[in-house]
N, CA, C and O atoms as a GROMACS GRO file, in nm:
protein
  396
    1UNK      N    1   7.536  -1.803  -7.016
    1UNK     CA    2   7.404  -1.770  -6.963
    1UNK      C    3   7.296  -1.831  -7.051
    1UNK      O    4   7.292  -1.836  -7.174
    2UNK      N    5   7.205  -1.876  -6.958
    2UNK     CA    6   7.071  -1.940  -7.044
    2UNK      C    7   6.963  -1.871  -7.072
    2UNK      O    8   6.890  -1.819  -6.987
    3UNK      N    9   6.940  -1.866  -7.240
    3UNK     CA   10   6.856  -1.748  -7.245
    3UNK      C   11   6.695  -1.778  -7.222
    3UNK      O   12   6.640  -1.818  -7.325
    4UNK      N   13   6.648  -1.772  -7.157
    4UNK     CA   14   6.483  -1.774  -7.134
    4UNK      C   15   6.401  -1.770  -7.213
    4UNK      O   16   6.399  -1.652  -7.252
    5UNK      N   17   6.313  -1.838  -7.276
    5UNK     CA   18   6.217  -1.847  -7.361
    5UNK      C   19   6.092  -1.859  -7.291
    5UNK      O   20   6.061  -1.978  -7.288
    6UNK      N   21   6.012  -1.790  -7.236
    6UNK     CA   22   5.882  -1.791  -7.177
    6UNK      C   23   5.772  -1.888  -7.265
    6UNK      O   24   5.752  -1.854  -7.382
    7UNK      N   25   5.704  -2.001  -7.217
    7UNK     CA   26   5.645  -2.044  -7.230
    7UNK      C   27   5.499  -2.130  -7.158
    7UNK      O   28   5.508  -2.170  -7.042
    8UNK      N   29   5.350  -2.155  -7.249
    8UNK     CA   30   5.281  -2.216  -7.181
    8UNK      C   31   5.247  -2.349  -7.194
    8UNK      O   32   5.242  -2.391  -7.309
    9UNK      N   33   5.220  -2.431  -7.100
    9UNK     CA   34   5.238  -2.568  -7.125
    9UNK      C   35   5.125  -2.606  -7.073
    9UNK      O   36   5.063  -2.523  -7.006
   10UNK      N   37   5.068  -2.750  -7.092
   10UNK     CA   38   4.981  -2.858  -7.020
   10UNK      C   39   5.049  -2.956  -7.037
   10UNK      O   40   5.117  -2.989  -7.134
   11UNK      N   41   5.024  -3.024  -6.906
   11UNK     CA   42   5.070  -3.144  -6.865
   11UNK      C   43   4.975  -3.233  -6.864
   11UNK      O   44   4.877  -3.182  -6.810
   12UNK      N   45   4.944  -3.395  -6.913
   12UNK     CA   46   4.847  -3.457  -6.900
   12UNK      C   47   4.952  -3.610  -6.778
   12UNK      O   48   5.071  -3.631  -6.759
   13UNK      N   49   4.813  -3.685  -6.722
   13UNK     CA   50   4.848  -3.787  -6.628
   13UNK      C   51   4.856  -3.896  -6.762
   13UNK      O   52   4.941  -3.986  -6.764
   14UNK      N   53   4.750  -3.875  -6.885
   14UNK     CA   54   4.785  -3.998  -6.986
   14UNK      C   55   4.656  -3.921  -7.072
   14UNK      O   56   4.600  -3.820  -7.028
   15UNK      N   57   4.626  -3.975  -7.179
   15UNK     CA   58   4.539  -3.929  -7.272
   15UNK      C   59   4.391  -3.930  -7.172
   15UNK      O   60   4.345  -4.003  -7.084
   16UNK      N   61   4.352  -3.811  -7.238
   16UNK     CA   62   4.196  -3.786  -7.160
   16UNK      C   63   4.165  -3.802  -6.976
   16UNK      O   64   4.063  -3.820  -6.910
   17UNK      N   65   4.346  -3.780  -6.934
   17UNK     CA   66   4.348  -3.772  -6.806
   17UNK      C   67   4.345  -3.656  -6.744
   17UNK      O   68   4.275  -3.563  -6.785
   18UNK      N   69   4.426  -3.647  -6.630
   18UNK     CA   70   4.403  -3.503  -6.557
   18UNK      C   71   4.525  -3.408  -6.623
   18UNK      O   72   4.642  -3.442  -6.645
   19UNK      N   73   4.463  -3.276  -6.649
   19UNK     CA   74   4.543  -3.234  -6.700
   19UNK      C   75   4.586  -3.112  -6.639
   19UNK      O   76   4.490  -3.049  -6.594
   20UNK      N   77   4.757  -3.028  -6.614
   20UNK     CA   78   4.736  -2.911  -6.568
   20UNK      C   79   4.823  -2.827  -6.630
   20UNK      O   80   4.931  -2.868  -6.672
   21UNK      N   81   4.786  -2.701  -6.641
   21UNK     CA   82   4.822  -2.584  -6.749
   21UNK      C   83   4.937  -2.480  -6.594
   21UNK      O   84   4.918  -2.441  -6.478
   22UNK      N   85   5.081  -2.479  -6.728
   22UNK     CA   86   5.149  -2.407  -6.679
   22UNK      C   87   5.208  -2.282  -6.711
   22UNK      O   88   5.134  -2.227  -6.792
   23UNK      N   89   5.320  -2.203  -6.682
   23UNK     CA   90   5.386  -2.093  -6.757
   23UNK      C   91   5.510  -2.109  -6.712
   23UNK      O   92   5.524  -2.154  -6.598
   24UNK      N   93   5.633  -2.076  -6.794
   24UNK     CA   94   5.771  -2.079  -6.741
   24UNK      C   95   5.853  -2.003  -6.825
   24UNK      O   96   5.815  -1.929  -6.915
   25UNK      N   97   5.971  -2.026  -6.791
   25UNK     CA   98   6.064  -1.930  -6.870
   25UNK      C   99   6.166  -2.043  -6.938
   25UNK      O  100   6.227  -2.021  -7.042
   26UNK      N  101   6.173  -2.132  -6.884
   26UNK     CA  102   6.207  -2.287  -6.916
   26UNK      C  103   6.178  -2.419  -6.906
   26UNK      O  104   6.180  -2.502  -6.814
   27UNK      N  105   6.138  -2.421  -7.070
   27UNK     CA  106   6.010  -2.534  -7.073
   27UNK      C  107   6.042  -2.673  -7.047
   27UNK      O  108   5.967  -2.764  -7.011
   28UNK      N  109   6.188  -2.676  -7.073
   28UNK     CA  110   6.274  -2.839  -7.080
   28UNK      C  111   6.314  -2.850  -6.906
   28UNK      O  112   6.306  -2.963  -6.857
   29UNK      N  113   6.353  -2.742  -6.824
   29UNK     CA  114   6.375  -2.790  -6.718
   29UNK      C  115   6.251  -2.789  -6.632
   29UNK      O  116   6.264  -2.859  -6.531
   30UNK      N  117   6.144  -2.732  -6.642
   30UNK     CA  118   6.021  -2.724  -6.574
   30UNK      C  119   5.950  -2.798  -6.596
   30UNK      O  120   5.857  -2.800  -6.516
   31UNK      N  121   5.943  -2.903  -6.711
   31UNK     CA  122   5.908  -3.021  -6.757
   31UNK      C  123   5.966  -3.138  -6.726
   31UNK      O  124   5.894  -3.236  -6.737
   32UNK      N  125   6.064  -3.152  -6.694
   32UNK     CA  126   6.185  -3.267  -6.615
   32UNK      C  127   6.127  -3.206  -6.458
   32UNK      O  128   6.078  -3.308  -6.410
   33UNK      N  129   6.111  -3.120  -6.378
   33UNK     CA  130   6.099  -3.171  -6.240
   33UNK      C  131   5.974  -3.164  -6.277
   33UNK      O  132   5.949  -3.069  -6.202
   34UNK      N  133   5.861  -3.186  -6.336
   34UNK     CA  134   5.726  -3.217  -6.348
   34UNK      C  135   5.751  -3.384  -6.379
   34UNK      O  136   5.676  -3.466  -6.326
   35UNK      N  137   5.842  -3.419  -6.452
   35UNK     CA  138   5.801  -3.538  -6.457
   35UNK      C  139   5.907  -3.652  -6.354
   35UNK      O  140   5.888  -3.771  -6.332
   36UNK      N  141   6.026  -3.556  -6.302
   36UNK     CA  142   6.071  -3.674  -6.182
   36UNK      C  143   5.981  -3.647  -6.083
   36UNK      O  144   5.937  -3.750  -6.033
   37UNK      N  145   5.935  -3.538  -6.032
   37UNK     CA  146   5.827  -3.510  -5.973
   37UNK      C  147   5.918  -3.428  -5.838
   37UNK      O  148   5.885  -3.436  -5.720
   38UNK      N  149   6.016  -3.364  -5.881
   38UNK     CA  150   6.065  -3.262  -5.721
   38UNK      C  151   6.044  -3.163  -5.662
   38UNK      O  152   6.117  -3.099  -5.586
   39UNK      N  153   5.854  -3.132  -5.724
   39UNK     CA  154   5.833  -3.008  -5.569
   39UNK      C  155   5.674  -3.104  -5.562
   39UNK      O  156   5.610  -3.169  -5.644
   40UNK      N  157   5.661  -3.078  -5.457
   40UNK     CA  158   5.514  -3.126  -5.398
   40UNK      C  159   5.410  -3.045  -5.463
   40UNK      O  160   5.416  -2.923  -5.457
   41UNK      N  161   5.310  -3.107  -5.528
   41UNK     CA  162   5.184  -2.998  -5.566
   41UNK      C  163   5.137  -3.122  -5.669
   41UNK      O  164   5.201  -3.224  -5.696
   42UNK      N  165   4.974  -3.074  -5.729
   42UNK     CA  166   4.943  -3.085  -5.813
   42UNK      C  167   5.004  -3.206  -5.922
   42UNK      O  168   4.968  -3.323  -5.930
   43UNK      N  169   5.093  -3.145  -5.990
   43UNK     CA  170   5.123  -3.252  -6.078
   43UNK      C  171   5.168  -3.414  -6.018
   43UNK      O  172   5.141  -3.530  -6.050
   44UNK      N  173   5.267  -3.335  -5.895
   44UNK     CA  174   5.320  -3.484  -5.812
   44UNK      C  175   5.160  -3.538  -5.789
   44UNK      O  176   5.107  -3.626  -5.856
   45UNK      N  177   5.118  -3.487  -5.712
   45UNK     CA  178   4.959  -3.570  -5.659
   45UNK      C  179   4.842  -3.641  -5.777
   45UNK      O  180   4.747  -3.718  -5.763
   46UNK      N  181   4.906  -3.569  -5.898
   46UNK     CA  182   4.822  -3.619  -5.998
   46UNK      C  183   4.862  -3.761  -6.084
   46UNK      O  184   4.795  -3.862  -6.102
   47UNK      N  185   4.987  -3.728  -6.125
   47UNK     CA  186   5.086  -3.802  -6.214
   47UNK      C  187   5.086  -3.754  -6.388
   47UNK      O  188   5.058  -3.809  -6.495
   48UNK      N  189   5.132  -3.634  -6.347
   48UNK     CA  190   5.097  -3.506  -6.459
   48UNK      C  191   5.263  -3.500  -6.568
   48UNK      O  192   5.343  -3.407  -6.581
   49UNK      N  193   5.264  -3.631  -6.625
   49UNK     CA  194   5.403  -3.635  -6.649
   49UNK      C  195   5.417  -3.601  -6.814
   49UNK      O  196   5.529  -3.593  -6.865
   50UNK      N  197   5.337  -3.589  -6.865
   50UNK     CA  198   5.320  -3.586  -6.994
   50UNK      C  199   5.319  -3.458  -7.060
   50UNK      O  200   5.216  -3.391  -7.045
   51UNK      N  201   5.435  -3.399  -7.145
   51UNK     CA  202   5.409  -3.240  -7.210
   51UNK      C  203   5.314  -3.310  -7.347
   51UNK      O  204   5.350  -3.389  -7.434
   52UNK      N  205   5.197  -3.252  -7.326
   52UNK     CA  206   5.107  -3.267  -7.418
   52UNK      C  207   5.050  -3.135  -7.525
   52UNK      O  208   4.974  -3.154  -7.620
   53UNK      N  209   5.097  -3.022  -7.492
   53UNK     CA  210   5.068  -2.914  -7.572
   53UNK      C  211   5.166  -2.824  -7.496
   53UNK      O  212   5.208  -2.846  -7.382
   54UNK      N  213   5.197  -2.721  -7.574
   54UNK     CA  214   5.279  -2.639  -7.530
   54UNK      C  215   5.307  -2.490  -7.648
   54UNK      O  216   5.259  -2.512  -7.760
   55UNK      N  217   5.356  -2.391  -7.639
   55UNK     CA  218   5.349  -2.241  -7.699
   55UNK      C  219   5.413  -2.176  -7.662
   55UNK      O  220   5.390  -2.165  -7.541
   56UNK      N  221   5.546  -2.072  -7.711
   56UNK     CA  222   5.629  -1.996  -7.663
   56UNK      C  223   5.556  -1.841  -7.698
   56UNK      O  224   5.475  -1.797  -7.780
   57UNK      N  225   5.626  -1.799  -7.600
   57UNK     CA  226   5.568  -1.661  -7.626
   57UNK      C  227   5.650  -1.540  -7.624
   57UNK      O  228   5.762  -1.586  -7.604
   58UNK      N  229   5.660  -1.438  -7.631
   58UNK     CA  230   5.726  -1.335  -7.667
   58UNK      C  231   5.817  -1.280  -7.533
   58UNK      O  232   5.932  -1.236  -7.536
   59UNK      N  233   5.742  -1.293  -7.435
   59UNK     CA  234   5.746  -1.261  -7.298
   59UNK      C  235   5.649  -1.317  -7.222
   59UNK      O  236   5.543  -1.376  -7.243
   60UNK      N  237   5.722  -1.279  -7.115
   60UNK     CA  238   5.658  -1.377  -6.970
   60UNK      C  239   5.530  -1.281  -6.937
   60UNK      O  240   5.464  -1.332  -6.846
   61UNK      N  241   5.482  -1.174  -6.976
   61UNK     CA  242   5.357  -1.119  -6.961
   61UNK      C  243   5.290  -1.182  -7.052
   61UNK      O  244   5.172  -1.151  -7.039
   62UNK      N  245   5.304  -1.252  -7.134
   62UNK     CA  246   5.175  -1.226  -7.290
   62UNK      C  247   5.212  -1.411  -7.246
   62UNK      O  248   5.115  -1.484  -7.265
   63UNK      N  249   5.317  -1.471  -7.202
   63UNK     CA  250   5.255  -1.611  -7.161
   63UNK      C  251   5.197  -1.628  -7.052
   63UNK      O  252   5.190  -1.750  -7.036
   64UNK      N  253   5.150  -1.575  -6.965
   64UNK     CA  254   5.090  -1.529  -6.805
   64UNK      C  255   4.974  -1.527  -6.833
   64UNK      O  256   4.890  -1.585  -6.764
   65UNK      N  257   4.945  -1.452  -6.952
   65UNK     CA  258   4.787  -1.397  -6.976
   65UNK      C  259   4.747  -1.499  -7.078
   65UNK      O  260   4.624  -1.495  -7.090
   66UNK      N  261   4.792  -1.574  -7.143
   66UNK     CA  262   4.763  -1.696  -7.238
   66UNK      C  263   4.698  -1.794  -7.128
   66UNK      O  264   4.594  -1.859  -7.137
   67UNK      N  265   4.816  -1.782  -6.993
   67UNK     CA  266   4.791  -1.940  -6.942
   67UNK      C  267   4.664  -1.923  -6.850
   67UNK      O  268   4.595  -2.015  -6.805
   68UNK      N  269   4.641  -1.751  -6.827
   68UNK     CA  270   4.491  -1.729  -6.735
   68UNK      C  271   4.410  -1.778  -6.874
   68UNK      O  272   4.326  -1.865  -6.852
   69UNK      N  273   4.421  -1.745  -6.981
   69UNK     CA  274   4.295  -1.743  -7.067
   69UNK      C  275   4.280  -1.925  -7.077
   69UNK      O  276   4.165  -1.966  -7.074
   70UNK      N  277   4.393  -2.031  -7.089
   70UNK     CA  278   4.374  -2.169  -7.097
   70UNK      C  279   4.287  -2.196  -6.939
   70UNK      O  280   4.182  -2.257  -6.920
   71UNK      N  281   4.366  -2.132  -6.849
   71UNK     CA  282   4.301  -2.199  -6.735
   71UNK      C  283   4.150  -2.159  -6.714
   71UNK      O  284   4.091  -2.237  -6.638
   72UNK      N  285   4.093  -2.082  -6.751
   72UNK     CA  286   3.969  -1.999  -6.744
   72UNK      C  287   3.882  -2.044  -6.856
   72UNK      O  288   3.779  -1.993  -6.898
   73UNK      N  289   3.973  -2.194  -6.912
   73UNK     CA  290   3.855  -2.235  -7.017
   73UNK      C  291   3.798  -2.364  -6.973
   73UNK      O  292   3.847  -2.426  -6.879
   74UNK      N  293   3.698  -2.403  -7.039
   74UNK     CA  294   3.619  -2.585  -7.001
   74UNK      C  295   3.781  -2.672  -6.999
   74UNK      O  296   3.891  -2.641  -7.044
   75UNK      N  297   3.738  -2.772  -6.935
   75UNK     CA  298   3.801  -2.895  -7.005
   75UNK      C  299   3.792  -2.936  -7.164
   75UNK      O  300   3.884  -2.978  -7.234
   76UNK      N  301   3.701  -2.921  -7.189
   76UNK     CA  302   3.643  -2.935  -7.328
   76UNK      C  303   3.794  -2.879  -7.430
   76UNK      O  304   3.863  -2.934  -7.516
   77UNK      N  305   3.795  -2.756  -7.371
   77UNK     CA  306   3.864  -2.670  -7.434
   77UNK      C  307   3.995  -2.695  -7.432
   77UNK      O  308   4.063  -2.679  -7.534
   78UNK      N  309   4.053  -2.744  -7.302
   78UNK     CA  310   4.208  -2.767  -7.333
   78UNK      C  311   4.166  -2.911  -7.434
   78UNK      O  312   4.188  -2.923  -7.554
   79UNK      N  313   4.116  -2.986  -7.365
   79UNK     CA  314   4.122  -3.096  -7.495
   79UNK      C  315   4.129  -3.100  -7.634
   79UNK      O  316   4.210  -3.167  -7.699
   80UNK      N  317   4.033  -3.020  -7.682
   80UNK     CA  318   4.021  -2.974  -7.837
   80UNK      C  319   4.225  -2.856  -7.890
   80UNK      O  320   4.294  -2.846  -7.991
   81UNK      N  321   4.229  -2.815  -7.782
   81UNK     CA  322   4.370  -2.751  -7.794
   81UNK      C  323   4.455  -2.846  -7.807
   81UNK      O  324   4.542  -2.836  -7.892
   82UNK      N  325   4.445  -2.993  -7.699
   82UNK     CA  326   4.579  -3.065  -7.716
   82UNK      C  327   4.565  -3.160  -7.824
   82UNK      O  328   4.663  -3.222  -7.866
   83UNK      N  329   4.452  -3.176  -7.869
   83UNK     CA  330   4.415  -3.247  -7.993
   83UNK      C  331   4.428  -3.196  -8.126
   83UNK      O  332   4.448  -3.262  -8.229
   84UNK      N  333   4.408  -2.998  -8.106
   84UNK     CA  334   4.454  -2.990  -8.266
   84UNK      C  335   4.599  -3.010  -8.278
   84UNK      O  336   4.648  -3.033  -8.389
   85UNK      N  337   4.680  -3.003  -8.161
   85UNK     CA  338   4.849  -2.958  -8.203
   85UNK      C  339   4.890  -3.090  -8.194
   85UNK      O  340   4.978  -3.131  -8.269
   86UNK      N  341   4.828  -3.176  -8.097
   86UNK     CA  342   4.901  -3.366  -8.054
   86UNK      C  343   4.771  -3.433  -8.064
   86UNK      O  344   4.712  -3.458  -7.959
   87UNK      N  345   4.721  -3.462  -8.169
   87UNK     CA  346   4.611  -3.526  -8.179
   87UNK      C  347   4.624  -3.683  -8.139
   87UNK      O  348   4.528  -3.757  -8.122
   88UNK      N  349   4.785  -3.728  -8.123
   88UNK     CA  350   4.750  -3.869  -8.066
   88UNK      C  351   4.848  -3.859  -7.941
   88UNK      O  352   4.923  -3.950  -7.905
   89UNK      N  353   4.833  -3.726  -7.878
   89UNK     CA  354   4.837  -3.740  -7.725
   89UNK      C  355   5.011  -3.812  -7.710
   89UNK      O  356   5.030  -3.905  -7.631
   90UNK      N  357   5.110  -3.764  -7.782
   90UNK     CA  358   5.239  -3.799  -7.756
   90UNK      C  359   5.297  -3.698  -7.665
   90UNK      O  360   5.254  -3.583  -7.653
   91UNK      N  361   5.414  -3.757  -7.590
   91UNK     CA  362   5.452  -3.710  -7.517
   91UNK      C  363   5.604  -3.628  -7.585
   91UNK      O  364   5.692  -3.691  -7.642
   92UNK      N  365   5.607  -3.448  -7.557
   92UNK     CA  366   5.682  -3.392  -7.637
   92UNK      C  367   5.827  -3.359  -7.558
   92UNK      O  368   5.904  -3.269  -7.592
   93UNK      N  369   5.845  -3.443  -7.452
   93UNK     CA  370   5.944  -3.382  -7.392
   93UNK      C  371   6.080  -3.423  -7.442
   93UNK      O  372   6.173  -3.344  -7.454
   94UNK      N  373   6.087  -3.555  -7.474
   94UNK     CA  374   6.242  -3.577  -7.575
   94UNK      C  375   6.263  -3.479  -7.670
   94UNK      O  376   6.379  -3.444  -7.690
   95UNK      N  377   6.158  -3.420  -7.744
   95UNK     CA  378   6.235  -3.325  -7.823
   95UNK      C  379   6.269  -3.224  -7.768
   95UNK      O  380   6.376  -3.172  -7.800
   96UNK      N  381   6.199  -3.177  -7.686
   96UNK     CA  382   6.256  -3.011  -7.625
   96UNK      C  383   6.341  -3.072  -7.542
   96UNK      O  384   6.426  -2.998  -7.492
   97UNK      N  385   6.345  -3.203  -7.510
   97UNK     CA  386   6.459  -3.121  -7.391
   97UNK      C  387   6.606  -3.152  -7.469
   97UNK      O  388   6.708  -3.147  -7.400
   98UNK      N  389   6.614  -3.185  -7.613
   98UNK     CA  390   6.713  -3.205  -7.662
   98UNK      C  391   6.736  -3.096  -7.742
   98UNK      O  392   6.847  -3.082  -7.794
   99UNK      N  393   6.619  -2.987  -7.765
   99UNK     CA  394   6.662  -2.841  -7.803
   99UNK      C  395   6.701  -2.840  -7.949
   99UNK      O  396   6.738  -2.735  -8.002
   0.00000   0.00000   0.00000
C-alpha cells in the first residue's frame, strides 16, 4: 500500500508564465498526469508542466487550507514564493518522482 503524503504544489507553463496552484495526496503521480497532460482542464489548456514550488503537509486538511491561502494571493505572491524556494525556476519533478 502507498502511503499518502498530502501535498501543495504550483505548476508553471515556463518561468514567469502561467502558473496553477494545486493539492494532492500524491505529488509524483499528480505531477506526471499534469505533465503528460491526461485529464482535460487548466493545466492541459495552459502547458502547466513544470513543478516549480511545492510543500508537504501534515494532512489533507491543513494542505487544502494552505492551497486556498496560495490561491487567494496576487500573482506577485506566488512568484516571490517560487522564487524564494526555486529561485532559478527549475523543474522539480525528477527528483520526486524518484522519491
Amino acid at each position: 500500500m502507498k502511503v499518502m503524503q498530502p501535498a501543495v504544489y504550483i505548476m508553471a507553463s515556463r518561468r514567469n508564465g502561467t502558473l496553477y496552484t494545486g493539492v494532492t495526496s500524491n505529488l509524483p503521480e499528480r505531477v506526471w498526469q499534469h505533465r503528460e497532460g491526461v485529464t482535460d482542464g487548466f493545466t492541459q489548456r495552459y502547458g502547466c508542466k513544470m513543478l516549480v514550488w511545492y510543500e508537504m503537509a501534515e494532512s489533507m486538511e491543513v494542505a487544502i487550507m494552505r492551497e486556498k491561502q496560495i490561491k487567494a494571493g496576487s500573482r506577485a505572491k506566488k512568484i516571490a514564493l517560487i522564487v524564494g524556494f526555486n529561485p532559478d525556476w527549475q523543474d522539480f519533478y525528477q527528483s520526486i518522482a524518484q522519491g
